[in-house]
SEPA-576930 format. One record per residue (C-alpha): residue number from 1; x, y, z. Coordinates in pm, whole numbers, plus 50000, padded with zeros to 5 digits. Layout:
REM residues N
  pos     xx     yy     zz
  NUM      X      Y      Z
...
END
This chain:
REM residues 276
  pos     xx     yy     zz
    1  72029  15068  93045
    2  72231  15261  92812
    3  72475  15522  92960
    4  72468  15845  92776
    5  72868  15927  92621
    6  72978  16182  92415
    7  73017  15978  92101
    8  72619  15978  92147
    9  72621  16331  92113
   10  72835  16356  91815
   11  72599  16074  91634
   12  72310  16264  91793
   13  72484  16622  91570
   14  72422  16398  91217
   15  72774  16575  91110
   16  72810  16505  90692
   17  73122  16273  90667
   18  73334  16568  90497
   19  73307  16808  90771
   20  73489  16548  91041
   21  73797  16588  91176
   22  73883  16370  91443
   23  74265  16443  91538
   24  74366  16505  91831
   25  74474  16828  91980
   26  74774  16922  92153
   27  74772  16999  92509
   28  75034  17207  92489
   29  74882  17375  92213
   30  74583  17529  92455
   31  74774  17592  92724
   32  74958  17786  92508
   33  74682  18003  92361
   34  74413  17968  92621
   35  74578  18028  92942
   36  74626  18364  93081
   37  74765  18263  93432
   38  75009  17980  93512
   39  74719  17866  93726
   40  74489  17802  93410
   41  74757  17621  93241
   42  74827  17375  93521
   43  74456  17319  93482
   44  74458  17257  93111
   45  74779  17004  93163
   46  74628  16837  93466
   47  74312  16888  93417
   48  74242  16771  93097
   49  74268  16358  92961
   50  74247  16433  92588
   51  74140  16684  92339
   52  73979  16553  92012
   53  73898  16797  91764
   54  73583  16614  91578
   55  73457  16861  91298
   56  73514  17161  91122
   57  73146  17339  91024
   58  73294  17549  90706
   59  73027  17663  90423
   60  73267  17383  90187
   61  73190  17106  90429
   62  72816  17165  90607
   63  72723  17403  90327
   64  72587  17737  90527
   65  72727  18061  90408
   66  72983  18263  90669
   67  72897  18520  90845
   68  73120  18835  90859
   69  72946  19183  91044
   70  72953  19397  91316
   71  73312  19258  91454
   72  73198  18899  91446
   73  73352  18639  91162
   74  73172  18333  91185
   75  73424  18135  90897
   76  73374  17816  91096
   77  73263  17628  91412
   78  73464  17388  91550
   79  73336  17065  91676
   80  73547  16981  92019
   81  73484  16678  92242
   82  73753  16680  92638
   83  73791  16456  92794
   84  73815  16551  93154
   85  74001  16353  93430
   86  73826  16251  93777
   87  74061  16468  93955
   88  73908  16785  93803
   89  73569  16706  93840
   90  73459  16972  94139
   91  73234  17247  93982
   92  73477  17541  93932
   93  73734  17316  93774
   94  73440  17184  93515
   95  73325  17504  93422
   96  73698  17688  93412
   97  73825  17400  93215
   98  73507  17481  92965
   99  73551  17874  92927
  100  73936  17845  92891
  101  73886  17573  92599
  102  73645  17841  92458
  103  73876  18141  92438
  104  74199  17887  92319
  105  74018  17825  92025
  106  73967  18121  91748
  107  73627  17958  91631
  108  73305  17952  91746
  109  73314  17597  91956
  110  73043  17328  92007
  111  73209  17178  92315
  112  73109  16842  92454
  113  73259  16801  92772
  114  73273  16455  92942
  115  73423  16312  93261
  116  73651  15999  93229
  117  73498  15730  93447
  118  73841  15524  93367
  119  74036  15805  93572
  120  73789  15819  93854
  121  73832  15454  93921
  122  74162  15477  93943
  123  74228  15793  94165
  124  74063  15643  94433
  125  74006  15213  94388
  126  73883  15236  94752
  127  73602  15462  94688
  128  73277  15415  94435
  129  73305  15559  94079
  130  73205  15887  94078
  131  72900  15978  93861
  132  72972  15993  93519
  133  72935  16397  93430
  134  72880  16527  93080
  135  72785  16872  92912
  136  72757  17049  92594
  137  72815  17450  92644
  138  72886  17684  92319
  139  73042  18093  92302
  140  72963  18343  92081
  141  73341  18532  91939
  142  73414  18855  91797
  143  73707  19048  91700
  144  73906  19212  92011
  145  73928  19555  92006
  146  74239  19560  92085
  147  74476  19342  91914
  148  74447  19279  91566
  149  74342  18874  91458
  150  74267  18811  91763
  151  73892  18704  91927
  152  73763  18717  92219
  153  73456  18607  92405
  154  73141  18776  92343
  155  72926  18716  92588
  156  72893  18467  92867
  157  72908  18038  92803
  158  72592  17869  92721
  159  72603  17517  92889
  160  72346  17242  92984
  161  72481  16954  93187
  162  72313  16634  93021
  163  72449  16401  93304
  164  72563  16579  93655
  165  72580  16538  93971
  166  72309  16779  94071
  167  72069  16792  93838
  168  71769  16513  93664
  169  71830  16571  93322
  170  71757  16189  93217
  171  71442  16354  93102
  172  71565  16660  92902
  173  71898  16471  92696
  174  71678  16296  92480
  175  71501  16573  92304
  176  71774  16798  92382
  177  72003  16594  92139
  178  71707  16503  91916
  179  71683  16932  91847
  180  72062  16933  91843
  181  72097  16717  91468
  182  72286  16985  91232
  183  72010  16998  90971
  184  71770  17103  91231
  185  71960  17440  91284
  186  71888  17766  91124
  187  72100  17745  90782
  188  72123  18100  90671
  189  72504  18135  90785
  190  72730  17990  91035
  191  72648  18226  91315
  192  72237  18184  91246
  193  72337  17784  91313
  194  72553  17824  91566
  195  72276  17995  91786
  196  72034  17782  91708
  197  72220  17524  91893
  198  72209  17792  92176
  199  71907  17839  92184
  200  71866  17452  92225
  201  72029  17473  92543
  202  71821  17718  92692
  203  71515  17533  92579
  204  71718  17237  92788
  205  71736  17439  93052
  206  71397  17569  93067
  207  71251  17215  93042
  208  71438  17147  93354
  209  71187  17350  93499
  210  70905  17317  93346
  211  70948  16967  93247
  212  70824  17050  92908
  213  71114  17040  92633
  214  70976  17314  92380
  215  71220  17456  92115
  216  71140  17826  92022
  217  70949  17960  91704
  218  71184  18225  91603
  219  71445  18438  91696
  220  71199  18738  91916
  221  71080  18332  92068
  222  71444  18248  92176
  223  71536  18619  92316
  224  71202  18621  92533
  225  71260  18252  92616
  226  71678  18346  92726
  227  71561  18649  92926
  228  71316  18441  93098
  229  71557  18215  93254
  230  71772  18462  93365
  231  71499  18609  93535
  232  71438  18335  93664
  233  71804  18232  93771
  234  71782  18602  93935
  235  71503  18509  94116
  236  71662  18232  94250
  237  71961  18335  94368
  238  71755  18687  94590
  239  71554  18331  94714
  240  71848  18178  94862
  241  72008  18451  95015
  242  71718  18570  95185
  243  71621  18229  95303
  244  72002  18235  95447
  245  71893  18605  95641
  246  71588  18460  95725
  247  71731  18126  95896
  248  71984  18369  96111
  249  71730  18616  96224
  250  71654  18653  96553
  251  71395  18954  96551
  252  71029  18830  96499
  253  70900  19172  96342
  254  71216  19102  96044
  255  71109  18709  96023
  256  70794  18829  95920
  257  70930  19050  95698
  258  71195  18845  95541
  259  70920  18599  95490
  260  70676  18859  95345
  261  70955  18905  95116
  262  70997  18539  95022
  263  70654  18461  94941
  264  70655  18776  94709
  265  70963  18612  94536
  266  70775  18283  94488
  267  70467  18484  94329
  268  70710  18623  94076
  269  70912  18268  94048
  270  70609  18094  93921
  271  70566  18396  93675
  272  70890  18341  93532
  273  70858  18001  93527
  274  70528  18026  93370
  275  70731  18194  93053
  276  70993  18000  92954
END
């Protein structure tokens, strides 16, 4: 059985040979422009094995036009693949190590983030290799308001895990990567591309719950589709906590209530889920 890596992803992206890259990047460099706390650089140092900058999507190597309005330049997307190491695997670190990657770099990135197995093995030789984890997420960027040639993020990270710890997505990585191939995005500019590969991670992430990968027609498609999920994701999260007040109460008259509540919740669940 073949293990999913991220040089499968970046085969599965169909990059033309002149947009590619493939240096490495400095450490130092994004801990020096990503890091706002000395906490977030430790984690950048530590955290991270290896930094290899893969591709540079410019209209002179991918050719799709920029994209300059409303505060947003779109003059390129990078093309980033970290390596993690096993010591930073735990959920906050994954995702920190993600946005602060995001906001180092002044382009629009396509990171694909993947665990190293070799470091996990050696941390601990008396324990089992921890599951391999890999993910894709992407940011929109626009100008800050505030200080001149700089960008910020706009918006929050769009990720899909396509091997975790939590989650079956054995299902959902092959057409997820299959959508992903460059000349399957929108090619009307750099930012029109850039979220169509967004919007393929929310299709990933829809199919995780429907079990039914389906790409969107058009853009008024992909907003409905987006705002389903995170109604969804809402719905979810009211679920849990009252299932937590519900396990603690004592009071039959609330139980019945709480659970009232619940199956309510589950009505509108299926709803959501029924939309994406």
């Amino acid at each position: 059985m073949h293990h999913l890596t991220a040089d499968d992803v970046v085969k599965a992206l169909a990059l033309p040979e002149r947009a590619r890259v493939d240096q490495r990047v400095p450490k130092k460099m994004l801990a020096e422009h990503g890091a706002p706390t000395a906490a977030d650089r430790r984690l950048l140092t530590d955290g991270i094995e290896e930094l290899q900058w893969i591709a540079a999507l410019k209209p002179g190597t991918v050719a799709v036009p920029e994209h300059r309005a409303d505060g947003r330049e779109y003059l390129e997307v990078a093309v980033l693949s970290v390596q993690v190491r096993a010591t930073h695997g735990k959920a906050s670190q994954w995702m920190r190590l993600a946005e602060l990657v995001h906001r180092a770099v002044p382009y629009p990135v396509l990171l694909i983030q993947a665990l190293t197995p070799g470091a996990a093995a050696a941390a601990e030789p008396s324990t089992p290799t921890p599951p391999t984890q890999l993910a894709l997420s992407l940011a929109h960027k626009r100008a800050a308001q505030n200080e001149a040639g700089k960008t910020v993020l706009d918006g929050e990270l769009v990720r899909s895990e396509l091997i975790g710890p939590d989650t079956g997505n054995a299902s959902v990585a092959g057409p997820l990567l299959e959508a992903m191939a460059l000349d399957r995005q929108p090619h009307q500019d750099l930012m029109a591309l850039y979220q169509g590969w967004m919007d393929c991670l929310t299709a990933a992430d829809a199919a995780r719950l429907t079990g039914n990968f389906r790409l969107p027609s058009d853009p008024t498609a992909a907003a409905a589709q987006r705002e389903a999920l995170r109604a969804y994701q809402r719905l979810e999260q009211e679920t849990a906590r009252l299932r937590g007040l519900a396990s603690k109460e004592r009071q039959i008259a609330k139980q019945v209530d709480l659970n009232l509540a619940l199956q309510r919740l589950q009505a509108d669940l299926n709803e959501a889920r029924a939309r994406l």
